[in-house]
C-alpha distance (Angstrom), angle and dihedral (degrees) to the residues before:
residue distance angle dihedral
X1 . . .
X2 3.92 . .
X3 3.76 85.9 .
X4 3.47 148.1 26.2
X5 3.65 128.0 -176.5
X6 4.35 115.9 -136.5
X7 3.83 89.4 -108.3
X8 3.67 93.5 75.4
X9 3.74 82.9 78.5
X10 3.92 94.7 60.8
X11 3.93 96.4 35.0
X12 3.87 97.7 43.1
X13 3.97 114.0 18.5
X14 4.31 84.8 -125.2
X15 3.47 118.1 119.9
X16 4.09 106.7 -121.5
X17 3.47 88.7 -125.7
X18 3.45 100.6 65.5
X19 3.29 93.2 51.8
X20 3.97 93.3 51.2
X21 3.97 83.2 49.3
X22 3.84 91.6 47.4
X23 3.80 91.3 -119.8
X24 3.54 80.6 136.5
X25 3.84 138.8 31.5
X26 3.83 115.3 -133.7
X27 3.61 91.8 -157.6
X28 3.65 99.0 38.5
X29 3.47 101.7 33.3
X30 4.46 110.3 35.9
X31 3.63 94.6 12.2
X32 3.86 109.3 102.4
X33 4.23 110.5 -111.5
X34 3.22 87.4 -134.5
X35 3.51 95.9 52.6
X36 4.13 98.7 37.4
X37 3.66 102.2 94.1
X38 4.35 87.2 51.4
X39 3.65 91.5 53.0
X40 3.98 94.9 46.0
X41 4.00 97.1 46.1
X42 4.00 86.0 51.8
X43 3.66 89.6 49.8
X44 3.60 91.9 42.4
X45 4.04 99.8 45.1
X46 4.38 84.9 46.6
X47 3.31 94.0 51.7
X48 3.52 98.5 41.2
X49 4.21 87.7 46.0
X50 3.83 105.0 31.1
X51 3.77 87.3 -124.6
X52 3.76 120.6 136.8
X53 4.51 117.4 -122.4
X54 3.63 133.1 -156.3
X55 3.61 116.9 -152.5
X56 3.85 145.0 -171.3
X57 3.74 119.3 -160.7
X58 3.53 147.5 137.3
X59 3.97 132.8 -105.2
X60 3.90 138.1 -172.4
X61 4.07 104.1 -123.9
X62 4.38 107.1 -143.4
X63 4.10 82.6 -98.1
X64 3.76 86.0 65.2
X65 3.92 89.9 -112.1
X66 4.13 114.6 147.5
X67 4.29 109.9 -139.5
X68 3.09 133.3 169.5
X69 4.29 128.7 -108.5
X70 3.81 136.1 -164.1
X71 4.04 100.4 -161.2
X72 3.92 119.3 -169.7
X73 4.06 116.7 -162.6
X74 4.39 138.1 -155.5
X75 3.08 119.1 -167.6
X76 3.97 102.1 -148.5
X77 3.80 106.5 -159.0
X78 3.72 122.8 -135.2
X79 4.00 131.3 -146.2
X80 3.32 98.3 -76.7
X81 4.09 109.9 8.4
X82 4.01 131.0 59.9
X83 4.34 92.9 -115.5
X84 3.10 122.5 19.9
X85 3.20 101.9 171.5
X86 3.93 132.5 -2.4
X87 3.98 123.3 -119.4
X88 4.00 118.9 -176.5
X89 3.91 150.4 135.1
X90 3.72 125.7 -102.8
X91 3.97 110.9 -165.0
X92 3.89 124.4 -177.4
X93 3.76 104.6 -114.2
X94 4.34 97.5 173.9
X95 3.24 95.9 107.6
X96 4.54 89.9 55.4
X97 3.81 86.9 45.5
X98 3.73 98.6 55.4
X99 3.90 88.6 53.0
X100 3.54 90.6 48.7
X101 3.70 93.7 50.1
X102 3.89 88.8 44.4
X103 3.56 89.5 55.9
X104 3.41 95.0 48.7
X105 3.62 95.4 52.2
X106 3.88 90.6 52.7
X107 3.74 86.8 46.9
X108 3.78 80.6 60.5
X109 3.12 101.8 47.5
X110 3.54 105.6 44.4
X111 3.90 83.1 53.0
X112 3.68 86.7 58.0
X113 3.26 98.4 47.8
X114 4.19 93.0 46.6
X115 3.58 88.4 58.3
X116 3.36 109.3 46.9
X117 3.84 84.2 57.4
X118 3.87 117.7 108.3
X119 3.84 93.3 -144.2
X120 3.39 116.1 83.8
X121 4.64 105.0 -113.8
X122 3.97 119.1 -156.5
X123 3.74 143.2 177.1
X124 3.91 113.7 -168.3
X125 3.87 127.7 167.9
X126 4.02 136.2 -117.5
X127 4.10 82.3 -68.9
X128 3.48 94.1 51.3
X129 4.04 90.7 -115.1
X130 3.92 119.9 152.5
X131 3.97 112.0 -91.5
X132 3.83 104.1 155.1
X133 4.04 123.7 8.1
X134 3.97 127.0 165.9
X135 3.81 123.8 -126.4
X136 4.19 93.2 -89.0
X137 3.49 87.1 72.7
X138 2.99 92.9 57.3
X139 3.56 97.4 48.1
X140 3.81 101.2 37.3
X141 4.04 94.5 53.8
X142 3.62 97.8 36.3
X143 3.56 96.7 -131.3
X144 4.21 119.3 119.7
X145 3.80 122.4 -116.9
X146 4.38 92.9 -101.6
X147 3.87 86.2 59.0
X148 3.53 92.4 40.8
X149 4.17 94.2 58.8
X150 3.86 83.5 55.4
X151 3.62 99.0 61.4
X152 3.33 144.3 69.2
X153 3.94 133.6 -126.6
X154 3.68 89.8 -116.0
X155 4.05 81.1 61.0
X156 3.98 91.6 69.0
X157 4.06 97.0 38.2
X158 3.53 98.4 40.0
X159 4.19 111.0 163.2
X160 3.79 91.5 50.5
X161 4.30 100.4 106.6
X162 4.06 115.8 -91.7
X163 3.60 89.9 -1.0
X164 4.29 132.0 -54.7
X165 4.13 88.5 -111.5
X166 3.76 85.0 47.3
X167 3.86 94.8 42.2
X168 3.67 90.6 48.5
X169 4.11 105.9 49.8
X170 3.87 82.7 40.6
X171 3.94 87.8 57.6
X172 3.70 89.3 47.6
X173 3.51 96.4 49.1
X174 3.48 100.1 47.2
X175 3.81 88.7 43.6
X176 3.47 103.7 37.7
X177 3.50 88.0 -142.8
X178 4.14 145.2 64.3
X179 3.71 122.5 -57.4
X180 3.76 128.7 -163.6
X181 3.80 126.5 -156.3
X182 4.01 146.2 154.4
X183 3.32 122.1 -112.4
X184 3.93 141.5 160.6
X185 3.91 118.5 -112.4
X186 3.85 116.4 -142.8
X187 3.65 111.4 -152.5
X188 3.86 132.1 -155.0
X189 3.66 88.2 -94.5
X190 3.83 100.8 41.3
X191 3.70 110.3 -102.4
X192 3.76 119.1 133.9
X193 3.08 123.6 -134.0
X194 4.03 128.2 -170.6
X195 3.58 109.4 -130.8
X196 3.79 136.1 177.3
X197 3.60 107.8 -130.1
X198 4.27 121.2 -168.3
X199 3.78 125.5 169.0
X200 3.80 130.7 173.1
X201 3.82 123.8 -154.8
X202 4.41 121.7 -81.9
X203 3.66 106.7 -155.7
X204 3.56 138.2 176.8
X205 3.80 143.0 -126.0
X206 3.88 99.0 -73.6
X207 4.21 84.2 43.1
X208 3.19 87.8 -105.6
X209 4.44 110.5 157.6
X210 3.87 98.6 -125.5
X211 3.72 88.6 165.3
X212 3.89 158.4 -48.8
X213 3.95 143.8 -68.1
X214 3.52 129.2 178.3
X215 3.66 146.4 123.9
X216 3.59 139.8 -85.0
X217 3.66 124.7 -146.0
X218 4.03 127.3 -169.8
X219 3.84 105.0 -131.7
X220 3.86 98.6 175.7
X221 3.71 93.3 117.9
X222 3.99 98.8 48.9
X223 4.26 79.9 40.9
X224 4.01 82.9 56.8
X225 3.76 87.9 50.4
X226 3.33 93.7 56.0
X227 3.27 97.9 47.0
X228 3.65 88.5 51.2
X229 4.14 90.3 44.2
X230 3.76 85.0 56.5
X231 3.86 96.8 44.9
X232 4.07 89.1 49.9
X233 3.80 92.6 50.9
X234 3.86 88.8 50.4
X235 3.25 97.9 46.3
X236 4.21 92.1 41.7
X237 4.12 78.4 54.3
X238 3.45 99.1 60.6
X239 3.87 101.0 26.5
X240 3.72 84.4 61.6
X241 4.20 92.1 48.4
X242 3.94 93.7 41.7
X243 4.03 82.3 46.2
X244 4.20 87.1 47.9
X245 4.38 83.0 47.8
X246 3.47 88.9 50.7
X247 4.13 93.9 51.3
X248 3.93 88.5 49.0
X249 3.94 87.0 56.2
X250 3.71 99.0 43.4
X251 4.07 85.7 46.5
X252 3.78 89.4 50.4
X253 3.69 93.5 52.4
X254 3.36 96.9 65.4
X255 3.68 90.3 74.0
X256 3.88 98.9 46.4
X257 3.55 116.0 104.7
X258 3.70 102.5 -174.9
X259 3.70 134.6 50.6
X260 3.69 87.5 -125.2
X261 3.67 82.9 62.0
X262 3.37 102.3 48.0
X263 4.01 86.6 55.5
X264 3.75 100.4 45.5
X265 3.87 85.2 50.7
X266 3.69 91.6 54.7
X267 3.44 97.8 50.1
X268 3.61 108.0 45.4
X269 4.36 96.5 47.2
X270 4.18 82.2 46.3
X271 4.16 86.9 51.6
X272 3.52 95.5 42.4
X273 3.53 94.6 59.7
X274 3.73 122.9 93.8
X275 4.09 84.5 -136.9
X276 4.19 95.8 68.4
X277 3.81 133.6 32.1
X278 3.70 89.9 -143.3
X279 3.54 157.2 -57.6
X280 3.65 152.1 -115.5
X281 3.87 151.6 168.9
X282 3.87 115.6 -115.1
X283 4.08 105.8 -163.2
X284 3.85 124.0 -153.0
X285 3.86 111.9 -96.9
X286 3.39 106.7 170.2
X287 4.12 144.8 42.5
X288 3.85 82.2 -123.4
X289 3.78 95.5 67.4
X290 4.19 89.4 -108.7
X291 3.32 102.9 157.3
X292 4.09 114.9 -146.1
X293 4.41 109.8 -156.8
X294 3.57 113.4 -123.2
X295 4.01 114.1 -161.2
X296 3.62 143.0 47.3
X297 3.81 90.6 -75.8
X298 3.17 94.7 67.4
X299 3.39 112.4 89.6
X300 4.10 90.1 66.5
X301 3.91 81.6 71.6
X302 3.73 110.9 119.0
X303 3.94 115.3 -161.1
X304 3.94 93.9 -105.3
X305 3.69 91.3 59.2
X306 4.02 90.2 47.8
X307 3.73 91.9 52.2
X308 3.90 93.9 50.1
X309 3.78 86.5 46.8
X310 3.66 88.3 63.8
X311 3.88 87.6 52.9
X312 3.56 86.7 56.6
X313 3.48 95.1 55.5
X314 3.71 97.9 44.8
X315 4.35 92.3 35.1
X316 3.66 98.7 38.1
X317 3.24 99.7 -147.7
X318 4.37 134.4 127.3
X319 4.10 101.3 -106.3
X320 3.95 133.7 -179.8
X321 3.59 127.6 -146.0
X322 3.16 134.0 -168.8
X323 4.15 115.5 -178.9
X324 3.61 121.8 -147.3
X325 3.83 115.6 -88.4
X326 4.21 110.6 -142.9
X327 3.87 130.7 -161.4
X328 4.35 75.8 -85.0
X329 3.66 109.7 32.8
X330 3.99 110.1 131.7
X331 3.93 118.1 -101.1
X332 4.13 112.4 -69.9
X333 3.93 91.6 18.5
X334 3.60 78.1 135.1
X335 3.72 106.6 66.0
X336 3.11 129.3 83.4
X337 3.68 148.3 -88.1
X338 4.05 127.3 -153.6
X339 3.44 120.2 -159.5
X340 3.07 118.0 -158.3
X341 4.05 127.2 -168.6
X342 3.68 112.6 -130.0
X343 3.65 101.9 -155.2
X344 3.99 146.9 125.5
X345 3.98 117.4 -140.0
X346 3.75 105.1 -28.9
X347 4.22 94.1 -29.9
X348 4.13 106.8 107.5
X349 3.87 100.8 -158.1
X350 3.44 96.7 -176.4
X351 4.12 140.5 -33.3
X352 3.67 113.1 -105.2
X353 4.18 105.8 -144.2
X354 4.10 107.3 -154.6
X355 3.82 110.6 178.1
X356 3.42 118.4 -160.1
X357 4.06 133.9 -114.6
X358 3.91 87.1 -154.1
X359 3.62 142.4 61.0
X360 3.50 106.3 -131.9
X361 4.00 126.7 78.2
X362 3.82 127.9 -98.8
X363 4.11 111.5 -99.0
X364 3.71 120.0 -130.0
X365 4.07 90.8 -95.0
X366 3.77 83.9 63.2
X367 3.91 104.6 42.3
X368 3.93 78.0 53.7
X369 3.64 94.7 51.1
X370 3.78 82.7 51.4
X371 3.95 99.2 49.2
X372 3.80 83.9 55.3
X373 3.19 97.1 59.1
X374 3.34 99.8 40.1
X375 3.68 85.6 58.0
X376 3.76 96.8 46.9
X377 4.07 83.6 49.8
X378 3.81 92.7 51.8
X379 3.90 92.9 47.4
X380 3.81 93.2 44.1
X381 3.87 84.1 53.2
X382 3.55 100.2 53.0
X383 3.86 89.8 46.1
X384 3.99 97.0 52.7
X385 3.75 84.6 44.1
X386 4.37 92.2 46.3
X387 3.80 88.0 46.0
X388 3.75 95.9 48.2
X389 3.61 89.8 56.9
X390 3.20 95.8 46.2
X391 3.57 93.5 51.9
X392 3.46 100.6 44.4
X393 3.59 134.3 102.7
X394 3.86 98.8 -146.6
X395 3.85 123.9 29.2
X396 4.27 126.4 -167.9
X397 4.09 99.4 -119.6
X398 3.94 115.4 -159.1
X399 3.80 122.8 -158.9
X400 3.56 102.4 -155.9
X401 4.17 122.4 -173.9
X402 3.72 113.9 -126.1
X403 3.71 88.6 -174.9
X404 3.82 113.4 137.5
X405 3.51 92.4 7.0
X406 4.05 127.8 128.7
X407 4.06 92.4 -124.4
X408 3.28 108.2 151.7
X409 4.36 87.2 -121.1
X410 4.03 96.0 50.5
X411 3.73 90.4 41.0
X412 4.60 88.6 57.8
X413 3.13 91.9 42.8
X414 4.01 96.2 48.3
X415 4.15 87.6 47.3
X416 4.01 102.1 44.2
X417 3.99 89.4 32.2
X418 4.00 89.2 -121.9
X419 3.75 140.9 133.5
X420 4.00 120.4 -118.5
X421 4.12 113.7 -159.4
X422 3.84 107.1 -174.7
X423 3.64 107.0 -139.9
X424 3.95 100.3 178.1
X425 3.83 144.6 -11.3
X426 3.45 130.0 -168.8
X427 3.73 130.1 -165.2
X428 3.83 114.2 -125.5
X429 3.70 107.1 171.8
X430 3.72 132.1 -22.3
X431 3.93 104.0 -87.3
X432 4.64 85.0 46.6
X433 3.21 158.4 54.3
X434 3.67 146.5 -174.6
X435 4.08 114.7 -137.5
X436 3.88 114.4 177.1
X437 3.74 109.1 -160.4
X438 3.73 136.5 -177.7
X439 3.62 115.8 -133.8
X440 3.69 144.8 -161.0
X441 3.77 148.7 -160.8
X442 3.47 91.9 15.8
X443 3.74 139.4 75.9
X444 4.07 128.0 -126.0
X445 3.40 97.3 -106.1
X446 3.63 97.6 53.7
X447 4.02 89.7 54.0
X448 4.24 86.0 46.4
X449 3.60 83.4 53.2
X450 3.57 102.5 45.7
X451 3.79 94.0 46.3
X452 3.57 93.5 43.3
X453 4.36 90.1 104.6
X454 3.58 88.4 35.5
X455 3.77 105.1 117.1
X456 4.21 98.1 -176.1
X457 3.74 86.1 57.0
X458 3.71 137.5 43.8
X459 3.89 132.0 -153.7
X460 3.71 108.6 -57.2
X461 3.83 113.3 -122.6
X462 4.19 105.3 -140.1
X463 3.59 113.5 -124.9
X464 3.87 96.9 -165.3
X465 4.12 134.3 -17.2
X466 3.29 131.7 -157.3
X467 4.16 130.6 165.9
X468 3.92 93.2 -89.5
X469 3.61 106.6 36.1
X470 3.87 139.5 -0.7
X471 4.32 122.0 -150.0
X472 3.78 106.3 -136.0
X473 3.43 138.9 -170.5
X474 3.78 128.4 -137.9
X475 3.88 131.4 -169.3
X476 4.18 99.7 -147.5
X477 3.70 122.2 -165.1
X478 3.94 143.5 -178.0
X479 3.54 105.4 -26.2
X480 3.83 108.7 33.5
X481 3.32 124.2 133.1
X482 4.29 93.0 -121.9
X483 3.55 94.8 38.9
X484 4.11 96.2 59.7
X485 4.12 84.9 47.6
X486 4.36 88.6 45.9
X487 3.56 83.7 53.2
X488 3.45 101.6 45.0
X489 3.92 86.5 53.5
X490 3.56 99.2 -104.4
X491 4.13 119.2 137.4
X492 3.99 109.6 -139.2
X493 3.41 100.3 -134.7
X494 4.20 90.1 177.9
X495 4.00 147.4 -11.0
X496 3.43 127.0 174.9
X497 4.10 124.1 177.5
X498 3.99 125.6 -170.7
X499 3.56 119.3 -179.5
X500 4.03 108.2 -35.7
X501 3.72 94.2 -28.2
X502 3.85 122.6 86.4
X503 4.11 138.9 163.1
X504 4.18 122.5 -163.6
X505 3.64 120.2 -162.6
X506 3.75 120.5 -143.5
X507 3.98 138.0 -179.6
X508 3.97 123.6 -145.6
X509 3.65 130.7 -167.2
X510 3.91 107.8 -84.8
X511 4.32 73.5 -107.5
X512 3.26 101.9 39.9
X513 3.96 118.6 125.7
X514 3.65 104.0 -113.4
X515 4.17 88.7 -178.0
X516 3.78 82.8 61.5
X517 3.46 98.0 44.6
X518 4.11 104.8 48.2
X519 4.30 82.4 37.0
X520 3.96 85.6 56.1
X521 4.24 94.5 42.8
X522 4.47 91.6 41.9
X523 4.06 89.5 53.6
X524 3.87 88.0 44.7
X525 3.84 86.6 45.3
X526 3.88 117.7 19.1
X527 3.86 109.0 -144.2
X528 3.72 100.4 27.9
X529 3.76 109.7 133.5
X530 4.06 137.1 -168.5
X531 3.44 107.3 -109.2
X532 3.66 97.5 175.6
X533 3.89 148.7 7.4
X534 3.63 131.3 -164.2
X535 3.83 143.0 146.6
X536 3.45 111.0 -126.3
X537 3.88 134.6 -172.6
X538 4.06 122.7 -111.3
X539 4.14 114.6 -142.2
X540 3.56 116.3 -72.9
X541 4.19 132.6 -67.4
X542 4.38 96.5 -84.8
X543 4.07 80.3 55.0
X544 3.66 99.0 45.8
X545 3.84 91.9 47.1
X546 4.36 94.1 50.2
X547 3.86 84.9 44.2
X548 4.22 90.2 52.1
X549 3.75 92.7 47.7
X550 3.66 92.4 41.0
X551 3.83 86.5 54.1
X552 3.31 97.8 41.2
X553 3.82 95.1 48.7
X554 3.83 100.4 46.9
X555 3.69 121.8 74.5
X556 4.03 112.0 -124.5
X557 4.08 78.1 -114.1
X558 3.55 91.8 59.9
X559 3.55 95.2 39.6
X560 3.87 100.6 59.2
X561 3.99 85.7 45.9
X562 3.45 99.9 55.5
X563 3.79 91.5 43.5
X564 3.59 87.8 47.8
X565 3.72 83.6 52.3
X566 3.64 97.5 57.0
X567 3.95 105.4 35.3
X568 4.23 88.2 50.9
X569 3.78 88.0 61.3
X570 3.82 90.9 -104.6
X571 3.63 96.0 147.9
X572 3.44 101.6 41.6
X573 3.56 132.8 109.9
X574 2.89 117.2 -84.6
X575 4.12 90.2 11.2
X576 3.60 115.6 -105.8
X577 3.51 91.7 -165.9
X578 4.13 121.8 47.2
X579 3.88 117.0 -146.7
X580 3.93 92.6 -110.5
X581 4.08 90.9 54.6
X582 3.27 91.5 48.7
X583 4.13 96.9 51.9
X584 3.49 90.4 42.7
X585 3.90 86.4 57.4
X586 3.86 91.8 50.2
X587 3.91 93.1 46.5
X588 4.18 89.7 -115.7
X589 3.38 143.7 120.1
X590 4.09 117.6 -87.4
X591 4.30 86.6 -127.8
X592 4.14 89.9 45.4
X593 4.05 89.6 49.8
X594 4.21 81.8 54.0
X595 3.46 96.1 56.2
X596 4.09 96.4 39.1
X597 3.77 86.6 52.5
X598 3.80 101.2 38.5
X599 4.21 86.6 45.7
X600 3.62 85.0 51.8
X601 3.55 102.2 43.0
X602 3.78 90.7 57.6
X603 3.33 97.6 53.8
X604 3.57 94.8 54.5
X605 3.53 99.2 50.6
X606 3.56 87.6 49.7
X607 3.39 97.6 56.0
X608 3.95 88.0 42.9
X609 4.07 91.2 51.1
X610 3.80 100.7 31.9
X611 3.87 93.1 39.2
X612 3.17 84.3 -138.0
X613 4.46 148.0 67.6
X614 3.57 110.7 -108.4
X615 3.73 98.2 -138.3
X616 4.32 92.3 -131.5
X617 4.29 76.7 61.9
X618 4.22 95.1 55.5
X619 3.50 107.7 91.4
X620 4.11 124.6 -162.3
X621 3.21 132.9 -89.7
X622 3.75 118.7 -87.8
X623 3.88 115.1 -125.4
X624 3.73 124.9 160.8
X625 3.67 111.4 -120.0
């Protein structure tokens, strides 16, 4: 060094004069190792050239302390050589270079924290094209960030007008402030996307707007919730006016007093809503569960819905079909049809065909609705058809074999080589009934035992025993041989079963649809045949009229307790039958079977001594609601 300026002091820690005295190398000594071999090459190449260099580099002050230099070179030629010598300016520059590295770290990091963002951040110009984007742009669109700087907002969103970019800035302008919108985002491939787009105004140093930045937010989901909202609300609309259809038919029920009734009600409130084209009854025809339509509707019936309506009969439970719709099915192939099983217990009257107005399928709250019904249908059935027997002066009485059948009756008396006579049965809900028989050749225990794995019957409670024969009574359920004819509406007037073979006795309504009922008992019991058919007359007028008011009077409650009463040896004397064995038979509490009988033993008398029902004494009819 031939000279050294007083700075060096202050930027290095070396005295000048030491350096000008070579004490100590400025390029070995304060000049960064790292940086050495820079600084020497652009010494080198000036010196060799005659061109001035500007350099930035790094050096070690004598406290050990790295800083930062910007160094400017001459060359001053000599006589006889381009540089003879070297003048320049070294400046300290650390303080610029940790702002600049600063600033490039928040660069970073705001990059970072752009693109991990799930909403989509831009920066476009007065024309609305692309200046600054993060990475979900990139990724939502498909496109990669060189296409990206060629396009335009307008590009991604483009069915909104002139253009979304365009739309937007103009908004801003205008406005002066942000603007939100929805739009739909095309991507590379095609899909759309609905998108709520925002921007708020960029402007420059005279407050000039010189364009837009916002944010762009995929709302697809809370779009499919509100879509869904919307569905919900229309469907909680007309659930709850189907539901108010179905009330009006239950209500109008009450006052039918045939079964043809009860089905020409049905169908006209179901057609004369805007909800169903229309309606109809199919009836069972056939042992094979075919079912044949009945009704003006029927000739819409396409084969797929007549084979699923014989699944209804034989499943018994509410189903919707829809048949396929080809390139020439007829107008509203594809909506549609409920069927809904019409039945009480296991007994399918009938299958009640509702086609639909709409296109879209029933929800579960409206299958349900439609399982009521078809159980308020079924009950209301098999009460018009009980009452019209009772009522009746003649009856149509079927003798029907049992013989070779697996009834649970024929099949004990087969196994314990006994005879079964069935001397009463009483109804005591819809899934039961109690059947008190008198039985034969075999003890008690042997009929506990051979019911025991039974499941339609449970352990029979004996009434009284003696050496010869025993009276029994049996709890039935779903799948006996009485209970499907109960249901039906029949009356058993008799059964009797001796070892394998076995005949039951029934009575009909003088109307009642004998095909029906044996089709109904042979798929319940394959092998059971009709034996005999006749119309037969019920005890005289005086009869018939104590019998309606007695009917009419007692609930069906009251009824099935006091016949309970009287077939369990209740009012015999001495009792057969305590008032604890006999609740506990009916499922009820020993004080509720007090009142049931004591309500119905006063209105019997009373219609016995008054000849007559006071009307205070006729209770209503029991529906299920």
């Amino acid at each position: 060094m031939l000279f050294v300026s007083d700075g060096c002091l202050g930027l290095t820690g070396y005295d000048p004069i030491s350096l000008e005295a070579n004490e100590v190398n400025y390029e070995a000594d304060i000049v960064h190792p790292d940086d050495t071999e820079t600084v020497a090459d652009a010494v080198e190449e000036s010196v060799r050239t005659g061109d001035s260099f500007t350099l930035e580099y790094r050096i070690r002050t004598n406290e050990g302390k790295i800083r930062w230099v910007w160094e400017r070179g001459y060359p001053v030629p000599g006589d006889d050589e381009p540089a003879a010598r070297i003048e320049g300016l070294v400046l300290d520059i650390t303080a610029r270079k940790r702002l600049e590295r600063a600033l490039r770290e928040e660069i970073v990091f705001t990059r970072r924290l752009l693109d991990v963002q799930r909403d989509i951040v831009y920066t476009i110009g007065h024309n609305g094209r692309m200046l600054r984007w993060n990475d979900r742009l990139v990724d939502v669109t498909g496109y990669d960030d060189p296409e990206i700087a060629e396009m335009s907002l307008q590009d991604f969103f483009p069915g909104a007008g002139d253009g979304a970019g365009t739309t937007v800035v103009h908004e801003i302008t205008g406005r002066g402030a942000g603007v939100t919108t929805e739009l739909t985002l095309v991507t590379a491939s095609g899909d759309r996307i609905p998108y709520e787009i925002s921007g708020d105004p960029v402007v420059d140093a005279a407050g000039e707007t010189i364009g837009a930045t916002g944010v762009c937010r995929d709302i697809s989901e809370r779009k499919r919730r509100e879509r869904a909202l919307e569905r919900q609300r229309d469907e909680l609309s007309r659930l709850n006016r189907i539901n108010a259809l179905i009330d009006e038919i239950i209500e109008a029920l009450v006052t039918a007093s045939t079964r043809e009734t009860i089905e020409t009600t049905i169908c006209d409130r179901f057609t004369q809503s805007r909800f169903y084209r229309g309606a109809w009854v199919a009836e069972r025809r056939s042992e094979a569960g075919v079912a044949a339509a009945s009704g003006t509707e029927s000739e819409r019936c396409e084969e797929g819905v007549r084979s699923e309506i014989g699944r209804a009969f034989r499943e018994n439970v509410v189903s919707v079909v829809r048949p396929a719709a080809g390139e020439t099915a007829p107008a509203g192939s594809d909506r549609p049809t409920v069927l809904v099983p019409l039945s009480y217990g296991d007994t399918v009257y009938g299958v009640l065909v509702v086609e639909g107005a709409r296109s879209d399928s029933p929800g579960e709250a409206e299958r349900h609705a439609f399982e009521v019904l078809g159980e308020v249908v079924g009950f209301a059935i098999n009460a018009t058809t009980n009452r019209k027997l009772l009522l009746s002066d003649v009856a149509t009485e079927l003798t029907i074999s049992l013989t070779g059948t697996n009834a649970v009756f024929v099949s004990l008396s087969e196994r314990l080589e006994c005879s079964l006579t069935l001397e009463g049965i009483v109804p005591i809900d819809g899934q039961r009934l109690l059947c008190y028989l008198s039985v034969e050749g075999t003890t008690p225990e042997a009929i506990r035992e051979a019911v025991a794995t039974d499941p339609t019957v449970s352990e029979p409670r004996v009434i009284s025993r003696c050496p010869e024969q025993s009276f029994l009574e049996f709890t039935v359920s779903a799948g006996s041989e009485a209970l499907r004819l109960v249901e039906y509406g029949a009356t058993v007037q008799s059964m009797y079963c001796e070892q394998g073979a076995g005949e039951v006795v029934v009575r009909l309504p003088p109307d009642g649809d004998v095909r029906e009922a044996v089709t109904i008992f042979r798929e319940a019991f394959p092998g059971a045949a009709l034996v005999a058919r006749r119309t037969v007359t019920l005890p005289a007028q005086p009869v018939v009229d104590t019998r309606r008011a007695v009917t009419e009077s007692l609930t069906e409650r009251q009824r099935s307790i006091l016949q309970a009463a009287y077939f369990a040896g209740y009012y015999d004397s001495p009792r057969k039958t305590t008032a604890q064995e006999l609740a506990d038979s009916l499922g009820i509490a020993s004080s509720t079977l007090h009142q049931h009988l004591q309500a119905a033993h006063s209105k019997v008398l009373g219609i016995v001594l008054t000849e007559g029902t006071p009307s205070s004494q006729i209770a209503d009819t029991e529906i299920p609601r």
